[in-house]
N, C-alpha and C positions, 0 to 999 in steps of 0.2 A: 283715677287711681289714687290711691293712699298710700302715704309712705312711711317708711318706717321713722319715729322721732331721729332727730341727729345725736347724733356720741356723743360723750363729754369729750371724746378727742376732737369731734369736728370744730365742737364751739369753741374749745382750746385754740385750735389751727387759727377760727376765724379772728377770735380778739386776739390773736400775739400776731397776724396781716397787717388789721386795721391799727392796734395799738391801744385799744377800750374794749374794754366791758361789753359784752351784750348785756341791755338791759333784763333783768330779772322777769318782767311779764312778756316779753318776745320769748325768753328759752320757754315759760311756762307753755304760752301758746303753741310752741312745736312740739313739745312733749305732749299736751292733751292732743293735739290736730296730724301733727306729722309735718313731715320736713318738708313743706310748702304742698301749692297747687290746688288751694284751697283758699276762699277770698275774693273777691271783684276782679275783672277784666278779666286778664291768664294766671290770676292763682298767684301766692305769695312766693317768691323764689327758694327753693332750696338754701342752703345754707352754703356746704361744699362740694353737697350731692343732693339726691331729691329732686323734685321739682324743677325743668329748666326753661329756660325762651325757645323758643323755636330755632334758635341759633345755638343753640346747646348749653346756654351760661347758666348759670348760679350770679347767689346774690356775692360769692367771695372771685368769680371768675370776672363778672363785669368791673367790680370794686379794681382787682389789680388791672383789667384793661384798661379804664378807665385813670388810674394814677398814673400809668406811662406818659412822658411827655411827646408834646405830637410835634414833628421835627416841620409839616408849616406850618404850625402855629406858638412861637416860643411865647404867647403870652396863656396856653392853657396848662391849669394847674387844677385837677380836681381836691375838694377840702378830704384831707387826710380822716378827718370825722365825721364822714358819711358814708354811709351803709346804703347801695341799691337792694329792697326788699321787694320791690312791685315792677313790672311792667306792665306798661297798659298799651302799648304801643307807639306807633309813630316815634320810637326814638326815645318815650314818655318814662321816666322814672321816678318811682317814688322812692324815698332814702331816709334814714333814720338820723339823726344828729346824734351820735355818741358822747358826744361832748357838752354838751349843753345839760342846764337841769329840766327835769322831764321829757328827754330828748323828743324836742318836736320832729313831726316827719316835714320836710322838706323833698318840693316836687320838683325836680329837673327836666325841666324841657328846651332841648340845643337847638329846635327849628328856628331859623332865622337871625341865627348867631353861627358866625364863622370866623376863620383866621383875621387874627387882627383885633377882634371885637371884643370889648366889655363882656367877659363871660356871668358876672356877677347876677345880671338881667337873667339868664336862664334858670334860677334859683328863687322856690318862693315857698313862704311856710304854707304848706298845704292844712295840719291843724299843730296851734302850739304846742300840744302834748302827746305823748304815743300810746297812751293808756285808753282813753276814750277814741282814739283812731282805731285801734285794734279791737275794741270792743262791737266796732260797728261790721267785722269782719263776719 
């Protein structure tokens, strides 16, 4: 299914959530492609609509799940500048660094990390840049 680009109001809602910018070649990329579901494993997320998981999220629905903090685990803190754009499963997320230059994508994967534990270990640069990731899209 193809969907339609996202608003300028969607991408509005999502940088004043997260607090950054989308980068300039991700809006490109929705506007020529459409607002996710399109891409490797289950297709790019939607933004605030679009495209979902099979659990029904978007990339801005798992982002605010994700920032709640989890009452067993006071030491989980998702990084306020990352963006989930990708599921591939198992839990597996791909995520944009907003913050950084060339916002590299960064892979999140929680298996084998639970309450208590070093969350830091679940996070790893999947490529330094977002321009050549998305290009292989």
């Amino acid at each position: 299914m193809k969907y339609s680009p996202p608003t300028q109001q969607e991408i509005a809602e999502v940088e004043a959530t997260v607090g950054y910018p989308l980068p300039a070649e991700l809006i490109a990329l929705y506007a020529e492609r459409g607002n996710g579901g399109f891409g490797p494993d289950y297709g790019l997320l939607g933004l605030a609509s679009g495209h979902v998981t099979d659990q029904g999220d978007t990339a801005l629905s798992i982002y605010c799940a994700f920032s709640q903090a989890d009452p067993e685990d006071p030491s989980w803190a998702w990084p306020k500048n990352l963006l989930p754009i990708l599921h591939v499963g198992c839990a597996i997320q791909y995520c944009i660094d907003l913050a950084a230059p060339d916002n590299p994508v960064i892979q999140f994967d929680p298996n084998g990390f639970g309450p208590g534990d070093n969350w830091q270990g679940a996070f790893s640069i999947a490529s330094p840049e977002l321009g050549p990731w998305l290009g292989g899209l």
